[in-house]
Backbone atoms as SQL, in Angstrom:
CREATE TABLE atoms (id INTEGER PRIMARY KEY, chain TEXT, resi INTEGER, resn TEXT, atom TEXT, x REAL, y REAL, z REAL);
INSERT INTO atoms VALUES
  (1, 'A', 1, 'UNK', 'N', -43.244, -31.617, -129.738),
  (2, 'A', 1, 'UNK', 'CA', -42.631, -32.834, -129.275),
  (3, 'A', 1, 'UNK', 'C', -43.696, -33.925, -129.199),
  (4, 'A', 2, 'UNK', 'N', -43.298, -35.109, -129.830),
  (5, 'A', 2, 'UNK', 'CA', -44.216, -36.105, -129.594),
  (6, 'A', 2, 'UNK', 'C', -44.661, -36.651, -127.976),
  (7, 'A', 3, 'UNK', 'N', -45.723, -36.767, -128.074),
  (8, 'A', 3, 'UNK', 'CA', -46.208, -37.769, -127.007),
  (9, 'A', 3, 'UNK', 'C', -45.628, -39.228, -126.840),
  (10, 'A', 4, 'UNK', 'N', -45.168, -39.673, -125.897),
  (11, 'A', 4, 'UNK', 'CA', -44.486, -40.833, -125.279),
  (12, 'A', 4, 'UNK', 'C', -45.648, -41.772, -125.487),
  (13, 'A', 5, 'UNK', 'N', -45.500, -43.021, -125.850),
  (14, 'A', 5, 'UNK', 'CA', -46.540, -44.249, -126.133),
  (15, 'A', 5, 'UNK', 'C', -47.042, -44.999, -124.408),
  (16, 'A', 6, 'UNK', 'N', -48.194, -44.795, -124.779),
  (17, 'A', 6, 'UNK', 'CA', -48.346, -46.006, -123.456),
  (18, 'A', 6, 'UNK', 'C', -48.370, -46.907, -123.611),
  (19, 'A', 7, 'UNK', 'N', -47.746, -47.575, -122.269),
  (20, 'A', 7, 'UNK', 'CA', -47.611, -49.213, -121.915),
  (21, 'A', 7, 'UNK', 'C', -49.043, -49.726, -121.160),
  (22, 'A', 8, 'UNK', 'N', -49.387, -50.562, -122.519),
  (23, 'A', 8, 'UNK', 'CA', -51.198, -51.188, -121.942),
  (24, 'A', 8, 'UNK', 'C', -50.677, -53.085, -122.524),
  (25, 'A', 9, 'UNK', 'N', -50.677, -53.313, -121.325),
  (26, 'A', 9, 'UNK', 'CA', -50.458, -54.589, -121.800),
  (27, 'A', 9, 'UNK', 'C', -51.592, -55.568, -120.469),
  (28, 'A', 10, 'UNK', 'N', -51.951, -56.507, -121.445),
  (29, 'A', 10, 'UNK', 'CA', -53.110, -57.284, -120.790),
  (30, 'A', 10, 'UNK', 'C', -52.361, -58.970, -120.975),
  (31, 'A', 11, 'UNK', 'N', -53.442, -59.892, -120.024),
  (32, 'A', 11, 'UNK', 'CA', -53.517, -60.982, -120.718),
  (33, 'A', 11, 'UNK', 'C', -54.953, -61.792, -120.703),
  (34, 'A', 12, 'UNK', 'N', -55.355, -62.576, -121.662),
  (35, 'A', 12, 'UNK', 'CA', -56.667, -63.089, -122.165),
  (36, 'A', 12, 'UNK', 'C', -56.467, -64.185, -122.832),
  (37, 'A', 13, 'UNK', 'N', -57.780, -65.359, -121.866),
  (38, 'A', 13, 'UNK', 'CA', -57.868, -66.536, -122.529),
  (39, 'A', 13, 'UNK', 'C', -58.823, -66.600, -123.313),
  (40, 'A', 14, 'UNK', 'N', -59.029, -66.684, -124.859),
  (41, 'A', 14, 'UNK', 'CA', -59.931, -67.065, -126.075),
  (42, 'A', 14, 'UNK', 'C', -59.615, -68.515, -126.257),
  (43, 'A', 15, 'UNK', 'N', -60.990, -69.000, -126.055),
  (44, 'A', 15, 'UNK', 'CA', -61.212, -70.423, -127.007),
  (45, 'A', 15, 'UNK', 'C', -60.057, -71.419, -126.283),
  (46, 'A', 16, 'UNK', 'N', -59.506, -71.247, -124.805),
  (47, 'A', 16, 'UNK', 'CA', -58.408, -72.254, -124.260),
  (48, 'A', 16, 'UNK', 'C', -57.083, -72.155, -124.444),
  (49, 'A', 17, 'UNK', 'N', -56.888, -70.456, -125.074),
  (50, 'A', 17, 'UNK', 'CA', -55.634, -70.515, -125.391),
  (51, 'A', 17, 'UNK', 'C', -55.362, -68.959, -124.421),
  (52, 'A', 18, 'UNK', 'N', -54.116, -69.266, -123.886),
  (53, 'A', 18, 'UNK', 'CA', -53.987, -67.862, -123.007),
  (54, 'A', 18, 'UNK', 'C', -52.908, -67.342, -123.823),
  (55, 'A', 19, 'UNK', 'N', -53.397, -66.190, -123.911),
  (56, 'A', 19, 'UNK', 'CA', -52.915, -64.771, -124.894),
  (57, 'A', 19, 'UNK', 'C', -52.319, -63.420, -124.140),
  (58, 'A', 20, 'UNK', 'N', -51.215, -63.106, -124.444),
  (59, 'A', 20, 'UNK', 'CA', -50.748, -61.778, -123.809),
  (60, 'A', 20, 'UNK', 'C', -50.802, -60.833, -125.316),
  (61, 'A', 21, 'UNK', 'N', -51.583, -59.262, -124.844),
  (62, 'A', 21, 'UNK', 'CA', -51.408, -58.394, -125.873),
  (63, 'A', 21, 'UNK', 'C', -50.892, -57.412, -125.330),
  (64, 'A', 22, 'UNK', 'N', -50.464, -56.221, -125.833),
  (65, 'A', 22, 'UNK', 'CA', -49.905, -54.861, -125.415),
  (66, 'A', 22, 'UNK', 'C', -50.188, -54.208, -127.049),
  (67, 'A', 23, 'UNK', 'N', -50.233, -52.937, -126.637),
  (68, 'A', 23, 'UNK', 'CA', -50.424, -52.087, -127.600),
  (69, 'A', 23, 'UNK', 'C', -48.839, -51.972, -128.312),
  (70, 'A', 24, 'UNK', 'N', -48.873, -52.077, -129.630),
  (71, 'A', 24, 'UNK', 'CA', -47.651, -52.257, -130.320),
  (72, 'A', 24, 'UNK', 'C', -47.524, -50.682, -130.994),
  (73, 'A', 25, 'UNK', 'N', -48.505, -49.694, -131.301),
  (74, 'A', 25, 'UNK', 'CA', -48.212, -48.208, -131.919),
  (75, 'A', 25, 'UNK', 'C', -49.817, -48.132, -131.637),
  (76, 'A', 26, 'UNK', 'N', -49.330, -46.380, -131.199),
  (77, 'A', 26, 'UNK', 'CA', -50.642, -45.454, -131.011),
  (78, 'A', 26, 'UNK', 'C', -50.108, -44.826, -132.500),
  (79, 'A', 27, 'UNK', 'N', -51.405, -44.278, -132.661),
  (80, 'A', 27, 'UNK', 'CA', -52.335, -43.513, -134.469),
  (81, 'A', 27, 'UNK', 'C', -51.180, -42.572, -134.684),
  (82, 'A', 28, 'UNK', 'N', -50.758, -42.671, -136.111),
  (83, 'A', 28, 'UNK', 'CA', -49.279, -41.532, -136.129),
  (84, 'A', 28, 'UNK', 'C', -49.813, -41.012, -137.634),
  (85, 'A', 29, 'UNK', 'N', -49.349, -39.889, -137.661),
  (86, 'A', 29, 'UNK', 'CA', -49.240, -39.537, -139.587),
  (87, 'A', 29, 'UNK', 'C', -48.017, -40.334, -140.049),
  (88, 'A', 30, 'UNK', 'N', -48.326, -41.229, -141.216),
  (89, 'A', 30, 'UNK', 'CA', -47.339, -41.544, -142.084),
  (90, 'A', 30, 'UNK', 'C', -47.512, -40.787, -143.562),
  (91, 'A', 31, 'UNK', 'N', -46.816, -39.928, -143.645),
  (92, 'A', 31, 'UNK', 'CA', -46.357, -39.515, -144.973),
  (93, 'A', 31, 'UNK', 'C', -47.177, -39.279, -146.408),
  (94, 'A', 32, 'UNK', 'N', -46.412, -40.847, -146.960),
  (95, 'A', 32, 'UNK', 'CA', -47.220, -41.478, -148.100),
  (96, 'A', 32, 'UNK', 'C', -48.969, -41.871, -147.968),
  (97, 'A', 33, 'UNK', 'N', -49.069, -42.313, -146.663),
  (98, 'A', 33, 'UNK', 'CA', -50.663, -43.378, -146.343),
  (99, 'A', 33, 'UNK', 'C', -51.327, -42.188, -145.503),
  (100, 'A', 34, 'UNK', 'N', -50.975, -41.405, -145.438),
  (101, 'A', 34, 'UNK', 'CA', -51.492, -39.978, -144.403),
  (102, 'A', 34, 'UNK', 'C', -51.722, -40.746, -142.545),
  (103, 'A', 35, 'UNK', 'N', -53.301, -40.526, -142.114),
  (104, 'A', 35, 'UNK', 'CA', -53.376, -41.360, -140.831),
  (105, 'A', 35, 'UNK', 'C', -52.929, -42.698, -140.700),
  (106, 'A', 36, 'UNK', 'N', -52.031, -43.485, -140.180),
  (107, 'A', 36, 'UNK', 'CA', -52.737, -44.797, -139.458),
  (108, 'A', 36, 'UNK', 'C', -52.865, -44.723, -138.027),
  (109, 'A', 37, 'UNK', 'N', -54.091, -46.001, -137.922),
  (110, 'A', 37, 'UNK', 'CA', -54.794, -46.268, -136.731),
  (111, 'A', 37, 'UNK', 'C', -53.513, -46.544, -135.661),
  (112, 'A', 38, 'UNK', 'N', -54.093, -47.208, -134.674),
  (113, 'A', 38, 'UNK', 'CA', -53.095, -47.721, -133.713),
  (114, 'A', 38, 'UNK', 'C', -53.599, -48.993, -133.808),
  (115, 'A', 39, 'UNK', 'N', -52.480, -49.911, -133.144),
  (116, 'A', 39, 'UNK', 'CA', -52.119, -51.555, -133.190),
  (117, 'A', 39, 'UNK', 'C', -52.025, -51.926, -132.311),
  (118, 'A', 40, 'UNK', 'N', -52.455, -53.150, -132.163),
  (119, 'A', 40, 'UNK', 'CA', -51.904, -54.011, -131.023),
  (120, 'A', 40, 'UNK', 'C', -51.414, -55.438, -131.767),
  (121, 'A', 41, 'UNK', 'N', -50.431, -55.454, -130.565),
  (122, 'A', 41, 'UNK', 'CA', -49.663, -57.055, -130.881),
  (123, 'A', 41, 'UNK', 'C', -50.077, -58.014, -129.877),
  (124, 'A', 42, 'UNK', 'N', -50.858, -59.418, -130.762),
  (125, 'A', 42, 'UNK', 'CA', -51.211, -60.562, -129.688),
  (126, 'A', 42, 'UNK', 'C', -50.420, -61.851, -129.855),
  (127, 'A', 43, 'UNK', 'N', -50.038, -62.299, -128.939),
  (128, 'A', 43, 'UNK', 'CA', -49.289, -63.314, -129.125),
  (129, 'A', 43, 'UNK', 'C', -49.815, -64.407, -127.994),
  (130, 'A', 44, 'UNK', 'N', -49.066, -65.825, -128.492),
  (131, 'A', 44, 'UNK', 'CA', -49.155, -66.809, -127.407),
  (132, 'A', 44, 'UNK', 'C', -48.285, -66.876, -126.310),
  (133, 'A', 45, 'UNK', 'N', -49.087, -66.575, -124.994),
  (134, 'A', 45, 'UNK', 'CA', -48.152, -66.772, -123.822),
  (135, 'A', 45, 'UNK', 'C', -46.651, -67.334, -123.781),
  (136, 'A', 46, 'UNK', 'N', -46.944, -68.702, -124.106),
  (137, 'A', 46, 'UNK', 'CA', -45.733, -69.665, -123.717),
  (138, 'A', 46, 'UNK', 'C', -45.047, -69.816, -124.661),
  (139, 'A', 47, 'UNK', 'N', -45.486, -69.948, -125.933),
  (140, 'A', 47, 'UNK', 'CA', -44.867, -70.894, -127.302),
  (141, 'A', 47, 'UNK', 'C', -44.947, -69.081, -127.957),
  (142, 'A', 48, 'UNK', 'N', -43.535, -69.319, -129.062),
  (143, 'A', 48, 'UNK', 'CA', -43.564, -68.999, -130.250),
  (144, 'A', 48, 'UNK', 'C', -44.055, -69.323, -131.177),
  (145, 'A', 49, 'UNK', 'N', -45.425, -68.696, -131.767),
  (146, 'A', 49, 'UNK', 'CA', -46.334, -68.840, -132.399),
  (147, 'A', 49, 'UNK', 'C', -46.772, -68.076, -133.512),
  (148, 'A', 50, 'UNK', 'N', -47.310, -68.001, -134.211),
  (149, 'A', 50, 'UNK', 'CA', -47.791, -67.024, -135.476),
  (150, 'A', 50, 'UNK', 'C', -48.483, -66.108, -134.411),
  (151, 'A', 51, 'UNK', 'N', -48.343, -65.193, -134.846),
  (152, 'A', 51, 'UNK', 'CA', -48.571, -63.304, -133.759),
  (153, 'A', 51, 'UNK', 'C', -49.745, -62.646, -135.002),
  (154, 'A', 52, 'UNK', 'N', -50.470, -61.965, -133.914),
  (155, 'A', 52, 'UNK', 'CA', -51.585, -61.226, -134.567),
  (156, 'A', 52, 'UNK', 'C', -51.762, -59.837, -134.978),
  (157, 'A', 53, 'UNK', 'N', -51.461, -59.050, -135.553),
  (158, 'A', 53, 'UNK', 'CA', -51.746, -57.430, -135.208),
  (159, 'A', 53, 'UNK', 'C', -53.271, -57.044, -135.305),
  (160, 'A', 54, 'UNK', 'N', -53.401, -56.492, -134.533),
  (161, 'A', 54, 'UNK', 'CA', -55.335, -55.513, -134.901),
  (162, 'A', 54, 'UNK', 'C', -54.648, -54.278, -135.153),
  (163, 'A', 55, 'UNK', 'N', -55.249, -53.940, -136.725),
  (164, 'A', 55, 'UNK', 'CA', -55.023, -52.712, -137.304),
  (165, 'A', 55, 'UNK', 'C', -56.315, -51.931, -136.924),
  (166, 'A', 56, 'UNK', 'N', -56.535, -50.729, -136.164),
  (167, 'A', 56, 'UNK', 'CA', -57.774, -50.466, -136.240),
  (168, 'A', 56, 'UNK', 'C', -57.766, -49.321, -136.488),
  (169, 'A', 57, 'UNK', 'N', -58.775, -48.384, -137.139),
  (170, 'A', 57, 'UNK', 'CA', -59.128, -47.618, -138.176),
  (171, 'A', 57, 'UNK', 'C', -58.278, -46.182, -137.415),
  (172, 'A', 58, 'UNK', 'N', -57.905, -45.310, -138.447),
  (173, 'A', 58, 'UNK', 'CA', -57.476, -43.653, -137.772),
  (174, 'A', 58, 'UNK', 'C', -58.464, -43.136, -137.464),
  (175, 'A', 59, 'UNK', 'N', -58.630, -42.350, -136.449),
  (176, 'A', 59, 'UNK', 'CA', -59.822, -40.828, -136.354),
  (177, 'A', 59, 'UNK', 'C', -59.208, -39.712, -136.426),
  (178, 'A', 60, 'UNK', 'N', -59.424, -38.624, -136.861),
  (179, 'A', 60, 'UNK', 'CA', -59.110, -37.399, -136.758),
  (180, 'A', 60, 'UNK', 'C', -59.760, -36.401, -136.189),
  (181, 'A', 61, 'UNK', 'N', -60.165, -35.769, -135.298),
  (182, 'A', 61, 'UNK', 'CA', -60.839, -34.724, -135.505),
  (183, 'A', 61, 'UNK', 'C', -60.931, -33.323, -135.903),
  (184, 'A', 62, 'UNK', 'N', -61.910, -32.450, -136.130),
  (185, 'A', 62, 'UNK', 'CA', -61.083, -31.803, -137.258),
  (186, 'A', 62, 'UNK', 'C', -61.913, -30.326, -136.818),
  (187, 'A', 63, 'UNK', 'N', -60.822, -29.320, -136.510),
  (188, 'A', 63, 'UNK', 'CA', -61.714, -28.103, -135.592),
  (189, 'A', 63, 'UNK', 'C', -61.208, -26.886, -136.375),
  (190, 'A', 64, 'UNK', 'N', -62.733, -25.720, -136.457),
  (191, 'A', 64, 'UNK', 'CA', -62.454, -24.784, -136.949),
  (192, 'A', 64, 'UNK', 'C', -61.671, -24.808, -138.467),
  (193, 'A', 65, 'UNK', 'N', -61.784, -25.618, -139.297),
  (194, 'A', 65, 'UNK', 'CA', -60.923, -25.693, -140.547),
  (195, 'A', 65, 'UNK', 'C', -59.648, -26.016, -140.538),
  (196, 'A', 66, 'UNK', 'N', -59.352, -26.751, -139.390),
  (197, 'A', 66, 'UNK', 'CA', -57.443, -27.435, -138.597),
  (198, 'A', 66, 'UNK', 'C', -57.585, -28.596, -138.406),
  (199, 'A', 67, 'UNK', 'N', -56.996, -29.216, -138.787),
  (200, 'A', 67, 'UNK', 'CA', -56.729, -30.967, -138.794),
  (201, 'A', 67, 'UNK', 'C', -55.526, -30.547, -137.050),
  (202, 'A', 68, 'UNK', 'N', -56.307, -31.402, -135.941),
  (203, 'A', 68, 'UNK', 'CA', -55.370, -31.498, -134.921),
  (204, 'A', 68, 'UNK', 'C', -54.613, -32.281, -134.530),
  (205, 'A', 69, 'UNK', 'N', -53.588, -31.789, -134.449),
  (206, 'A', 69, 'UNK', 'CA', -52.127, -32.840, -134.913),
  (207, 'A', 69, 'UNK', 'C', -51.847, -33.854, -134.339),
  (208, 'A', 70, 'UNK', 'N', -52.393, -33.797, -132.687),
  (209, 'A', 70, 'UNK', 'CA', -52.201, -35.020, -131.832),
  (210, 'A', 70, 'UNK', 'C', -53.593, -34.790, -131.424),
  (211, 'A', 71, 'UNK', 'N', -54.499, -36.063, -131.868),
  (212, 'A', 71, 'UNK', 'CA', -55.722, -36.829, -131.769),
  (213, 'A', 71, 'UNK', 'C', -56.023, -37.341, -130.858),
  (214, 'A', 72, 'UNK', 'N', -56.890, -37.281, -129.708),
  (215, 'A', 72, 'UNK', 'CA', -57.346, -37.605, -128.475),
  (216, 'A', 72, 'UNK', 'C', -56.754, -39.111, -128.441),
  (217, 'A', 73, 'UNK', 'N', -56.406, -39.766, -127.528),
  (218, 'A', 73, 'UNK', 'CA', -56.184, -40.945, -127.383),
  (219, 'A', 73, 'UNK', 'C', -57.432, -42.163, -126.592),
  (220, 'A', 74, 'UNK', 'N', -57.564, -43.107, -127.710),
  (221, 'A', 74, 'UNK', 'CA', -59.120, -43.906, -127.016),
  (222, 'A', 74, 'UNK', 'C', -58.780, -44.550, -125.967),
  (223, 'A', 75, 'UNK', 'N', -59.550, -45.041, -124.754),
  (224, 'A', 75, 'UNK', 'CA', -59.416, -46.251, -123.799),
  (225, 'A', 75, 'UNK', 'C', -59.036, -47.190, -124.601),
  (226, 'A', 76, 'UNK', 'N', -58.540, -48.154, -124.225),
  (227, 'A', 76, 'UNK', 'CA', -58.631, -49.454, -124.424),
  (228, 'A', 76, 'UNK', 'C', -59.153, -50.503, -123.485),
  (229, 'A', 77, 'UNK', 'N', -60.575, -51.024, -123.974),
  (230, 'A', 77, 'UNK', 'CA', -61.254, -51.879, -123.227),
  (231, 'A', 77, 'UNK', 'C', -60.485, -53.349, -123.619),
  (232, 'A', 78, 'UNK', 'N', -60.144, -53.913, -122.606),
  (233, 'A', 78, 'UNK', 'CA', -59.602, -55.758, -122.291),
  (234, 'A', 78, 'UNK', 'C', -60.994, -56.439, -123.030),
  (235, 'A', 79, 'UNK', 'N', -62.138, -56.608, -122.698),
  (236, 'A', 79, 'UNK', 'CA', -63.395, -56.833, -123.169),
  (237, 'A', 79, 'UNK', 'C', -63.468, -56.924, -124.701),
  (238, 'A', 80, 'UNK', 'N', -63.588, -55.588, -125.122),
  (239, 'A', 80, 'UNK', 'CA', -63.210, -55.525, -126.912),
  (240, 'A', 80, 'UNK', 'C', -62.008, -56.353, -127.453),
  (241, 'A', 81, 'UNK', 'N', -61.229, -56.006, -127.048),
  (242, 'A', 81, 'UNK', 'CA', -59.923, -56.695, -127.466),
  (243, 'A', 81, 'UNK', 'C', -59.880, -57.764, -127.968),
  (244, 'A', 82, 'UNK', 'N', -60.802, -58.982, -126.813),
  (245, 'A', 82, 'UNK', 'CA', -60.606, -60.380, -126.230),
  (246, 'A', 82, 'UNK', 'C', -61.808, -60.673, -127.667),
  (247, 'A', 83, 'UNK', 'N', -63.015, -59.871, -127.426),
  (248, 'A', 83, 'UNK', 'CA', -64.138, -59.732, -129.237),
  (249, 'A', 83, 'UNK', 'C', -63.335, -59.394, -130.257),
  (250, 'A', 84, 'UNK', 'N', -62.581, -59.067, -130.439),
  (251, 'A', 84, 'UNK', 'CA', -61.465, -58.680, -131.536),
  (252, 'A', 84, 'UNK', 'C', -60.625, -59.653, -132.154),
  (253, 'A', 85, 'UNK', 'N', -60.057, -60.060, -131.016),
  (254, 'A', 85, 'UNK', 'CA', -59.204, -61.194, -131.302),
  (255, 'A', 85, 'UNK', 'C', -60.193, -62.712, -131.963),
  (256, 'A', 86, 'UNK', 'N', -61.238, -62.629, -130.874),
  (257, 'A', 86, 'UNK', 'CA', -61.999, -63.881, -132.101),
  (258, 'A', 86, 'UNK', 'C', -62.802, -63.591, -133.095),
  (259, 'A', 87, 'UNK', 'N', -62.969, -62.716, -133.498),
  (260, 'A', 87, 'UNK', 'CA', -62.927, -61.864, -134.476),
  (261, 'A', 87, 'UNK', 'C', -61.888, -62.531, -135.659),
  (262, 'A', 88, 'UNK', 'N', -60.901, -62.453, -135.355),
  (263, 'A', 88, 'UNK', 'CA', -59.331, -62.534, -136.134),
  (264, 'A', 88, 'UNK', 'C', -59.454, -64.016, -136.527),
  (265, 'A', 89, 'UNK', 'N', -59.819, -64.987, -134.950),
  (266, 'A', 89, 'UNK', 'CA', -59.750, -66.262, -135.405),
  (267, 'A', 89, 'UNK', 'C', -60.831, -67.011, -136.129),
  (268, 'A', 90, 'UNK', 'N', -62.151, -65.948, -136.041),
  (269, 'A', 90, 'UNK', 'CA', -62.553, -66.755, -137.350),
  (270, 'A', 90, 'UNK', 'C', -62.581, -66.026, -138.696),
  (271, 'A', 91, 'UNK', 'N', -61.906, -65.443, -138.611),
  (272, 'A', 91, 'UNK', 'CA', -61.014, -64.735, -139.685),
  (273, 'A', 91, 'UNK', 'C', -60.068, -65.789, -140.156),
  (274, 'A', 92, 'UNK', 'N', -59.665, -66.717, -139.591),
  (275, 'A', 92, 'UNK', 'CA', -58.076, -67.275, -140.060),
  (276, 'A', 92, 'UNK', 'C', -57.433, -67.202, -139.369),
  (277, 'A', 93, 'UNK', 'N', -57.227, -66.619, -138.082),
  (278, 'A', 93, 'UNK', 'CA', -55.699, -66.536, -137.372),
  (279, 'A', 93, 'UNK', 'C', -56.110, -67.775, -136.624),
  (280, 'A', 94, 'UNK', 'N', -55.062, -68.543, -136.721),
  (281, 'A', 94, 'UNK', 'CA', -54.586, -69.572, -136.076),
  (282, 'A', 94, 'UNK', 'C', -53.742, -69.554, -134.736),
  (283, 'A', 95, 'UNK', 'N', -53.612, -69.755, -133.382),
  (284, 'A', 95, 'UNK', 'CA', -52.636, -69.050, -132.801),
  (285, 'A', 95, 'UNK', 'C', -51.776, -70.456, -132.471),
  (286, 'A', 96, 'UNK', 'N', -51.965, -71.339, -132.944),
  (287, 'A', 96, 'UNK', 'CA', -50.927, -72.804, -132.820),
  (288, 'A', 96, 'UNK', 'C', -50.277, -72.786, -133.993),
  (289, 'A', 97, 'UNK', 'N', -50.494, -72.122, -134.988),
  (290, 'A', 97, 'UNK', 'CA', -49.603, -72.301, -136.372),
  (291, 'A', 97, 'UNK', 'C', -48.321, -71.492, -136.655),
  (292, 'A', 98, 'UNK', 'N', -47.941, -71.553, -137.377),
  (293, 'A', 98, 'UNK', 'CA', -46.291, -71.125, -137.628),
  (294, 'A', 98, 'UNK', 'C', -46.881, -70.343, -139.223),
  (295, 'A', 99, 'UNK', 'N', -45.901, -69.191, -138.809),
  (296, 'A', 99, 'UNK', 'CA', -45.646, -68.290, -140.496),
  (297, 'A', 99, 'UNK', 'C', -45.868, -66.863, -140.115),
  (298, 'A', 100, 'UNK', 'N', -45.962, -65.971, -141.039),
  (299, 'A', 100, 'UNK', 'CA', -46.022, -64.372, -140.942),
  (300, 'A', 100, 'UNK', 'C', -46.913, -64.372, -140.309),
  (301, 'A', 101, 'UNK', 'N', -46.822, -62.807, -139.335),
  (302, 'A', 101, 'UNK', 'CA', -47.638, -62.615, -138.498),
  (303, 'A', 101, 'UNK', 'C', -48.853, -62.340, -139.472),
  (304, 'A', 102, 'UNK', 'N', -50.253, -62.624, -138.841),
  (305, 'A', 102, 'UNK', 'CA', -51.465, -62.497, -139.092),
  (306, 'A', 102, 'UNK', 'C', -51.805, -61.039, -138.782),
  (307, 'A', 103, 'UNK', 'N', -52.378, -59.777, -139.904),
  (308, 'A', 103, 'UNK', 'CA', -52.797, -58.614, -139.728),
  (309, 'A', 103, 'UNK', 'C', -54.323, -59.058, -140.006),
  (310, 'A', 104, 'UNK', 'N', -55.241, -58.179, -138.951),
  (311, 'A', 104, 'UNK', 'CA', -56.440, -58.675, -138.704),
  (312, 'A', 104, 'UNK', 'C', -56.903, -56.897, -138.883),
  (313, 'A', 105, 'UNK', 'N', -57.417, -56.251, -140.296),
  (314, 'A', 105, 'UNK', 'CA', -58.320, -54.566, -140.099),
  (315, 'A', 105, 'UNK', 'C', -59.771, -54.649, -139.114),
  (316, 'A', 106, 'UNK', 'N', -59.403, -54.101, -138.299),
  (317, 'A', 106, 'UNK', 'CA', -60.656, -54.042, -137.430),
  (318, 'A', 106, 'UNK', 'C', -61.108, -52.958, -137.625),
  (319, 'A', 107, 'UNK', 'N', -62.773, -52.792, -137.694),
  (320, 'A', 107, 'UNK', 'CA', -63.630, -51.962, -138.193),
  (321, 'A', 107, 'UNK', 'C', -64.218, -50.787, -137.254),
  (322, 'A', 108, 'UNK', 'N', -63.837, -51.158, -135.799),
  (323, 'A', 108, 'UNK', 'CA', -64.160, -49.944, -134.516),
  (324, 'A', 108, 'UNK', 'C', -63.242, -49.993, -133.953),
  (325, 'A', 109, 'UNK', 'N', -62.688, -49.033, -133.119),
  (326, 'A', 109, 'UNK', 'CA', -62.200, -49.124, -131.951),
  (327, 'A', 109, 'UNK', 'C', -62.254, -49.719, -130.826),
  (328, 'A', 110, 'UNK', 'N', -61.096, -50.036, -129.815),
  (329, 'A', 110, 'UNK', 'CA', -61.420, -50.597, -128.623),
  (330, 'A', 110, 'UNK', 'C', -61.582, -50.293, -127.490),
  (331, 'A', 111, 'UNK', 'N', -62.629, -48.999, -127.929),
  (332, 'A', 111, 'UNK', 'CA', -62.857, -48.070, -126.924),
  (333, 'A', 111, 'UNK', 'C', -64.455, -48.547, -126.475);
């Protein structure tokens, strides 16, 4: 039976803009793409705004010659996140602009 998702939801001001995130999917096997990471969704507080995802990388660990099926689950540090997110924006994410949400691959965890 799967594990139930936790509810981690923060909020953070970058650069004058106040931001609410929550974790949008913990690390699952998909199929076709094998691991993905887990996500979070950032958005602007007040306004409907172009929304951010942080894709961040799968881990597996891998015991005795067994891939283990449900993968320790990381902290999530508020701290990283808030480095993440400007990260994204000088990446391009805009959080006053309008259009598809902005996917931002982040390279560590936010542990």
């Amino acid at each position: 039976m799967p594990r139930a998702k936790r509810s981690i939801e923060a909020s953070v001001t970058v650069d004058d803009v106040a931001l609410v995130w929550h974790l949008h999917r913990e690390q699952l096997w998909c199929p076709p793409d094998g691991w993905r990471g887990m996500a979070i969704h950032v958005r602007v507080a007040e306004l409907t705004r172009r929304e951010l995802f942080l894709e961040y990388p799968a881990f597996v660990t891998q015991k005795a010659g067994f891939m283990r099926m449900d993968p320790p689950r990381p902290n999530i540090l508020p701290a990283k996140v808030a480095a993440h997110i400007r990260q994204a924006m000088e990446a391009g994410w805009d959080p006053g602009s309008r259009g598809k949400p902005f996917v931002f691959e982040v390279e560590e965890l936010p542990s």
